[in-house]
DRENSEBA-150363 format. One line per field, with one value per residue: residue in one letter; z, x, y of N, C-alpha, C in turn. Coordinates in pm, whole numbers, padded with zeros to 5 digits, always signed. Each point is the difference from the previous one (the first is absolute). Layout:
N
residu <- a/...
npz <- Z/...
npx <- X/...
npy <- Y/...
capz <- Z/...
capx <- X/...
capy <- Y/...
cpz <- Z/...
cpx <- X/...
cpy <- Y/...
***
This chain:
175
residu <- x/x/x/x/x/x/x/x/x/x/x/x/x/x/x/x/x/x/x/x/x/x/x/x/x/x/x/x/x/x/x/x/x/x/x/x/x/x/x/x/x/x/x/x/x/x/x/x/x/x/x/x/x/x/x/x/x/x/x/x/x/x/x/x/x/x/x/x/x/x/x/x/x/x/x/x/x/x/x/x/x/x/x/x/x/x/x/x/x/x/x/x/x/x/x/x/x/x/x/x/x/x/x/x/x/x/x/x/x/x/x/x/x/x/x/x/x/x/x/x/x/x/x/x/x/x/x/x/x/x/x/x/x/x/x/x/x/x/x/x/x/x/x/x/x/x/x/x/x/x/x/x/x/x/x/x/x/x/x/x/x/x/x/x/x/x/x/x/x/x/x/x/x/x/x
npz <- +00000/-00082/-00004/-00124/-00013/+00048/-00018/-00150/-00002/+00089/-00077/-00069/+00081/-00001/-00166/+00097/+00044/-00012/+00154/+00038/-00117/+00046/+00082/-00141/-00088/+00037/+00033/-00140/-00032/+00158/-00012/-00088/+00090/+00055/-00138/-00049/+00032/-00129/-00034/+00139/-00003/-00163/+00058/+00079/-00101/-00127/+00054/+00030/-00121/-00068/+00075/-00052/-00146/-00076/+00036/-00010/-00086/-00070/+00029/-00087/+00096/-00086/+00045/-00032/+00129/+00050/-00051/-00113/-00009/-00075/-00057/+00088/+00078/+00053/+00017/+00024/-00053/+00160/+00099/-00125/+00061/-00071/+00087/+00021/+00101/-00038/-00066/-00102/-00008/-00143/-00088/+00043/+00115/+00044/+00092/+00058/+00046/-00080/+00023/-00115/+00082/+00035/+00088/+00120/+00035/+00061/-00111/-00041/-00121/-00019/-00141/-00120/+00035/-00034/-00099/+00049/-00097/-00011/+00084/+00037/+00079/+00109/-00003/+00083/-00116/+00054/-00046/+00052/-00070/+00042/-00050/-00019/-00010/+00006/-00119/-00056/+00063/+00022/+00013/+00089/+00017/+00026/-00061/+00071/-00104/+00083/-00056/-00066/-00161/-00014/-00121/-00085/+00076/+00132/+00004/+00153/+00042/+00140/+00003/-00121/-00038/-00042/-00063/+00017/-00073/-00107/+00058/-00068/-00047/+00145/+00046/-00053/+00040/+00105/-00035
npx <- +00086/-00041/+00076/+00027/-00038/+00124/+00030/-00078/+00126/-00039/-00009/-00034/+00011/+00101/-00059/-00069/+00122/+00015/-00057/-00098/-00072/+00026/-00041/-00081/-00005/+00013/-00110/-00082/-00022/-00059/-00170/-00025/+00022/-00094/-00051/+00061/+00126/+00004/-00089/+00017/+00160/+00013/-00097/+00112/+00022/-00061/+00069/+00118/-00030/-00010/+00157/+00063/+00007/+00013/+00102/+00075/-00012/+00034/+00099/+00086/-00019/+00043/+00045/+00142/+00033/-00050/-00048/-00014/-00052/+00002/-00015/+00039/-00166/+00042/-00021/+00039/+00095/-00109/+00108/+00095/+00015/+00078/+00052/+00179/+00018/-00085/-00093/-00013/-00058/-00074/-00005/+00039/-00099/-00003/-00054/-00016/+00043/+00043/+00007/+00106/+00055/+00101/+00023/-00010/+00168/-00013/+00003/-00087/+00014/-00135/-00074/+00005/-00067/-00050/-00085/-00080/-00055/-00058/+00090/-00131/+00081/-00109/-00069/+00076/+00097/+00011/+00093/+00043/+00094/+00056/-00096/-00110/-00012/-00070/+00002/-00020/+00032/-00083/+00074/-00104/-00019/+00131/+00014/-00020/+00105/-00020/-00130/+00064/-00021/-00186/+00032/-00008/+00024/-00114/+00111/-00060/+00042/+00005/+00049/+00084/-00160/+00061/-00090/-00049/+00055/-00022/+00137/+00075/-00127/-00017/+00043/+00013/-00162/+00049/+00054
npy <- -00117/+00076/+00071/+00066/-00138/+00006/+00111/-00020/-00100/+00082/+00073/-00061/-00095/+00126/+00001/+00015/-00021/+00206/-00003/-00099/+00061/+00095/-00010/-00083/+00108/+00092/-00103/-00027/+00134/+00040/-00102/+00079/+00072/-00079/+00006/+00097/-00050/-00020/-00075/-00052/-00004/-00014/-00102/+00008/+00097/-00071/-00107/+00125/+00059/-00126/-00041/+00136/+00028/-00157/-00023/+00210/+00039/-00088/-00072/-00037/-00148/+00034/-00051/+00069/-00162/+00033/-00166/+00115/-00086/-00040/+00082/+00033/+00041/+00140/-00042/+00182/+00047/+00114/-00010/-00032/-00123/-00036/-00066/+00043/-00111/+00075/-00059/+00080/-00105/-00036/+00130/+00092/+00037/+00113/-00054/+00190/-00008/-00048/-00115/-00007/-00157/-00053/-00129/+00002/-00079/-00106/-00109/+00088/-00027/-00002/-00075/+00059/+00058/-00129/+00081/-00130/-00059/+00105/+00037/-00007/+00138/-00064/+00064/+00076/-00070/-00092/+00038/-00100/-00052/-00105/+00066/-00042/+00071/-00140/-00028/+00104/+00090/+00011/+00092/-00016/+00113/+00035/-00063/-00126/-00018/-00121/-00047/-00082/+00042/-00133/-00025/+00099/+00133/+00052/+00109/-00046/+00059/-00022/-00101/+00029/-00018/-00115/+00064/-00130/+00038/-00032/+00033/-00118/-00071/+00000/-00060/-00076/-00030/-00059/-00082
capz <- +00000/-00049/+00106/-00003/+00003/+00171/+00092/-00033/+00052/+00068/-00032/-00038/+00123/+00084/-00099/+00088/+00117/-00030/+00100/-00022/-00133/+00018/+00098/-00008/-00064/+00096/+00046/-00089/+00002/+00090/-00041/-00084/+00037/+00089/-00072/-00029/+00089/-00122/+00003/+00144/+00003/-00101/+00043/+00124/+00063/-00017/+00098/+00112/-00050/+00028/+00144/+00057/-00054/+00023/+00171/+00088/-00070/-00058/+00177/-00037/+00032/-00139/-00051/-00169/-00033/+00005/-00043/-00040/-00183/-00095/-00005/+00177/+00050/+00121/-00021/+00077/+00078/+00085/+00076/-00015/+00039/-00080/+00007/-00158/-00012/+00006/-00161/-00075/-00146/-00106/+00002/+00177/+00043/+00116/+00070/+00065/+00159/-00040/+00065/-00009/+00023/+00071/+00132/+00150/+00091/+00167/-00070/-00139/-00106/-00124/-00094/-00060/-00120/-00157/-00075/-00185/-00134/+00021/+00169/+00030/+00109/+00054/+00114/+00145/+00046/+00088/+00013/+00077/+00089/-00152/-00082/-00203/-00053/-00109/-00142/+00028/+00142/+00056/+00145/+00033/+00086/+00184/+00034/+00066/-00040/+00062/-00081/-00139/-00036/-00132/-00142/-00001/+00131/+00064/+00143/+00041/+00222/+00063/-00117/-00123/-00026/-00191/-00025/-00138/-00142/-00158/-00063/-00105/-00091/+00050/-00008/-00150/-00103/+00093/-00054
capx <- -00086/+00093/-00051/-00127/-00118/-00001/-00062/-00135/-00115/-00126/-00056/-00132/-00039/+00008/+00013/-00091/+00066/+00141/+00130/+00062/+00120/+00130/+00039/+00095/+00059/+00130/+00022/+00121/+00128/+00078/+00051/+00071/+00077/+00061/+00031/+00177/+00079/+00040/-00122/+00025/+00072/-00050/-00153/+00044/-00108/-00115/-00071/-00026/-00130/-00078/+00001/-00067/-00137/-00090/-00027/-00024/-00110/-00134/+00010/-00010/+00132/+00059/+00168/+00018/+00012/-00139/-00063/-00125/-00073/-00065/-00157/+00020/-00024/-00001/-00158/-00031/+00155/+00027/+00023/+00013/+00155/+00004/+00138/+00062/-00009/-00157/-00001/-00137/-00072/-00017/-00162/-00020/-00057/+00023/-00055/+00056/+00007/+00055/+00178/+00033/+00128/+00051/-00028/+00109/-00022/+00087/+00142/+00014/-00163/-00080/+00049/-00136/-00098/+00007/-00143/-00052/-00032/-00163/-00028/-00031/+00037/-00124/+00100/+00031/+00005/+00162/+00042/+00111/+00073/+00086/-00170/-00028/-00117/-00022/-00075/-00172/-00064/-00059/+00019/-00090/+00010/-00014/+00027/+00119/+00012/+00129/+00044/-00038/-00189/+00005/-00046/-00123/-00137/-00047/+00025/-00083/-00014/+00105/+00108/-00044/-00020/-00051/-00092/+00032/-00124/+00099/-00037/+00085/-00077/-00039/+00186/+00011/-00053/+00014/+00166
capy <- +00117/+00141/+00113/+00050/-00088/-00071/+00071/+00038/-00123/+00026/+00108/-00035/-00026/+00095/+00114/+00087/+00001/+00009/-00094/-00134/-00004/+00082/-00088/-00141/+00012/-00004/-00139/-00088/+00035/-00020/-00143/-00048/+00072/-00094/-00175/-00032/+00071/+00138/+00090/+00009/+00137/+00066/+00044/+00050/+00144/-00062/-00069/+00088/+00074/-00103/-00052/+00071/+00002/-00085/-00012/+00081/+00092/-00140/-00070/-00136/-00024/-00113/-00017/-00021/-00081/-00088/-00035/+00003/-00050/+00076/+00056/+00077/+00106/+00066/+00092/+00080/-00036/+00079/-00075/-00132/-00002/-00155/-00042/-00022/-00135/-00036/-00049/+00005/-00036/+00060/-00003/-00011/+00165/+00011/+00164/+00049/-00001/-00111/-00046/-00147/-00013/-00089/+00077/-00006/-00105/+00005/-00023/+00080/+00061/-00046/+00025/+00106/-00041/-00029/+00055/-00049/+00093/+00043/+00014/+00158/+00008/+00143/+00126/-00017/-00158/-00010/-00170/+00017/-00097/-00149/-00031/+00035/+00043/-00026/+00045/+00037/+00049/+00084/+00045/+00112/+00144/-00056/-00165/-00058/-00135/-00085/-00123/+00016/+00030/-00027/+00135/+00000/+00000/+00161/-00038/+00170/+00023/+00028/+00006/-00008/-00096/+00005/-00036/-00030/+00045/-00007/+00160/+00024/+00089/+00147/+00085/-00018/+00097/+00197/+00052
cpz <- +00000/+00170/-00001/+00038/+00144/+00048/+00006/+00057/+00053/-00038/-00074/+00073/+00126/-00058/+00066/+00128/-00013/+00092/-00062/-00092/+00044/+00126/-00029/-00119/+00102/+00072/-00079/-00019/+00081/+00020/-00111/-00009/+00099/+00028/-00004/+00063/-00087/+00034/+00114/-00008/-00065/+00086/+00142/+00032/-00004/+00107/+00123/+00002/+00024/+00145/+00107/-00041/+00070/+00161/+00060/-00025/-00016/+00147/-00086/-00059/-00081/+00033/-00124/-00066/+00010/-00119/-00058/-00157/-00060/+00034/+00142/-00028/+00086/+00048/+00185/+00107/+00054/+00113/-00019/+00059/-00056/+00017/-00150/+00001/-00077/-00124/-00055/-00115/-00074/+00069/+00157/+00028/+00113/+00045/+00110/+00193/+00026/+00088/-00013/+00060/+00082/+00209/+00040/+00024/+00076/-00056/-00080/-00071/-00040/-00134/-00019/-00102/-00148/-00038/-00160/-00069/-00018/+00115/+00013/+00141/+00038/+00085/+00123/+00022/+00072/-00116/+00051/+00041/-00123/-00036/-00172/-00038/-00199/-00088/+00000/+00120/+00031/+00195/+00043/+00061/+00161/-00004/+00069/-00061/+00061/-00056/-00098/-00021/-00141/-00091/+00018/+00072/-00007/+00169/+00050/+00163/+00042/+00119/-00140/-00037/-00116/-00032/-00159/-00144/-00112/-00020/-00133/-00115/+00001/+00015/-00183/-00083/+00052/-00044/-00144
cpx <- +00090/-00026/-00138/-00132/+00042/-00046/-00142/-00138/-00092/-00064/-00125/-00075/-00085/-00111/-00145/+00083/+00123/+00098/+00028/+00126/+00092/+00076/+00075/+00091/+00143/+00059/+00099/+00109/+00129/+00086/+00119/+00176/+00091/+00043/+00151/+00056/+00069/-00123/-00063/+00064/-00067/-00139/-00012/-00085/-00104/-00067/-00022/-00115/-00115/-00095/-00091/-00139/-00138/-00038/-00042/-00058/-00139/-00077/-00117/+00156/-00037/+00152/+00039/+00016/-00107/-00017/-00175/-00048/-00086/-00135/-00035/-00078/-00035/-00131/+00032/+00103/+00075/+00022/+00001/+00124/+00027/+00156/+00021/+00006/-00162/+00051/-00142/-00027/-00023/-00196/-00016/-00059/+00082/-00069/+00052/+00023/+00053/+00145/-00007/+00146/+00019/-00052/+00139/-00049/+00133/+00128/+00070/-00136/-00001/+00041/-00141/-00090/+00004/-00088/+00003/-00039/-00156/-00053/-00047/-00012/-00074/+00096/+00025/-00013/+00147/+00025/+00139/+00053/+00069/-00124/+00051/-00162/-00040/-00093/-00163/+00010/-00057/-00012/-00035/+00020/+00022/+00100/+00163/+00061/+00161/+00065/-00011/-00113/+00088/-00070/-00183/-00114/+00056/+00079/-00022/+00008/+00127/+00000/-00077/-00053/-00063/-00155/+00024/-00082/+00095/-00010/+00068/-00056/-00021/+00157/+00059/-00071/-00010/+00158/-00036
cpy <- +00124/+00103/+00076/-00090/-00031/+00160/+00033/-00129/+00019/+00090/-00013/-00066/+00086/+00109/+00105/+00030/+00040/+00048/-00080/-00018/+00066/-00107/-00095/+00011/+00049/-00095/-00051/+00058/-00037/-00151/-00034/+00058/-00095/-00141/-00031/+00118/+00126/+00109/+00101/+00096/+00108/+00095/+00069/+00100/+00016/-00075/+00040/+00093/-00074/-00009/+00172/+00033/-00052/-00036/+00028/+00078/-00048/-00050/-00122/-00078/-00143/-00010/-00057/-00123/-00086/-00063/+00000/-00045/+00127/+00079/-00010/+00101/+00014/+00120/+00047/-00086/+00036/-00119/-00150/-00033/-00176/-00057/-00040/-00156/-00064/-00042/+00005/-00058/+00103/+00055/+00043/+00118/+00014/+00193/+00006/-00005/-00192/-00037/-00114/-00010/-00051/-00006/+00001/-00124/-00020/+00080/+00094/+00058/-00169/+00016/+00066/-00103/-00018/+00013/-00059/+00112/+00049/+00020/+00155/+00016/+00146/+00135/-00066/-00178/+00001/-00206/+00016/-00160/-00077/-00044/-00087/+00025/-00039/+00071/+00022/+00030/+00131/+00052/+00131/+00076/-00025/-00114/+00033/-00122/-00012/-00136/-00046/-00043/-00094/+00034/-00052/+00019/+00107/-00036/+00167/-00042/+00036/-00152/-00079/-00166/-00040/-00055/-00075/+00007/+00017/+00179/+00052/+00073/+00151/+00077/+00046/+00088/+00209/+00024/-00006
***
């Protein structure tokens, strides 16, 4: 994939949402800035711009390495905070007042969360812990998810529990 198509990837996706777009377009950038260690140097001030921009300004905390697929939107991405260990499938939402990432334990951290592909993520959800969150999911406004979720269902409470129902059709044809 050329530069130009790795940074635009989301943008049609995004195309009523131009945070969003501006947001992830600096994303890739930044990402892509951070893939190789030439590029890294080269992207230095950039990623410092990035790092104050988006963060602190934005006070949405994408880090530049994070793992994200394709066609990522961010719909109202005031107080998101997403560890750079998380990993996102292709096809993914995510709304605002959001924290994804790793916990505390005796020993150290947790690992972060792994996010299949078509996972739509409600406002003010927490996931947090060594999770995988499979394919088709749907996760509702509020939720608490600690453990992993399998594809295909509605998971909604505190703590997060999966209601099961084929939501793939319904994920697919809204992307």
């Amino acid at each position: 994939m050329n530069y130009f198509s790795f940074i635009t990837q989301d943008w049609k996706i995004n195309k009523n949402n131009s945070k969003g777009r501006i947001v992830l377009v600096l994303f890739r950038m930044a990402n892509f800035c951070s893939k190789k260690r030439g590029y890294f140097y080269l992207g230095l001030p950039y990623l410092i711009f990035y790092k104050f921009f988006v963060e602190w300004v934005l006070a949405i905390e994408i880090p530049f390495r994070t793992t994200i697929g394709k066609n990522f939107s961010l719909f109202h991405g005031q107080a998101l905070v997403i560890h750079e260990n998380t990993v996102f499938g292709e096809n993914c939402v995510v709304r605002q007042s959001t924290t994804i990432g790793n916990k505390q334990l005796k020993n150290g951290y947790s690992s972060s969360p792994v996010i299949g592909n078509f996972v739509d993520i409600g406002s003010n959800v927490c996931i947090i812990g060594d999770i995988v969150i499979k394919d088709n999911v749907m996760i509702g406004c509020g939720t608490v998810v600690t453990k992993s979720v399998s594809g295909n269902c509605i998971v909604v409470g505190n703590p997060g529990v999966e209601k099961k129902r084929a939501v793939d059709k319904v994920m697919q044809t809204a992307i």
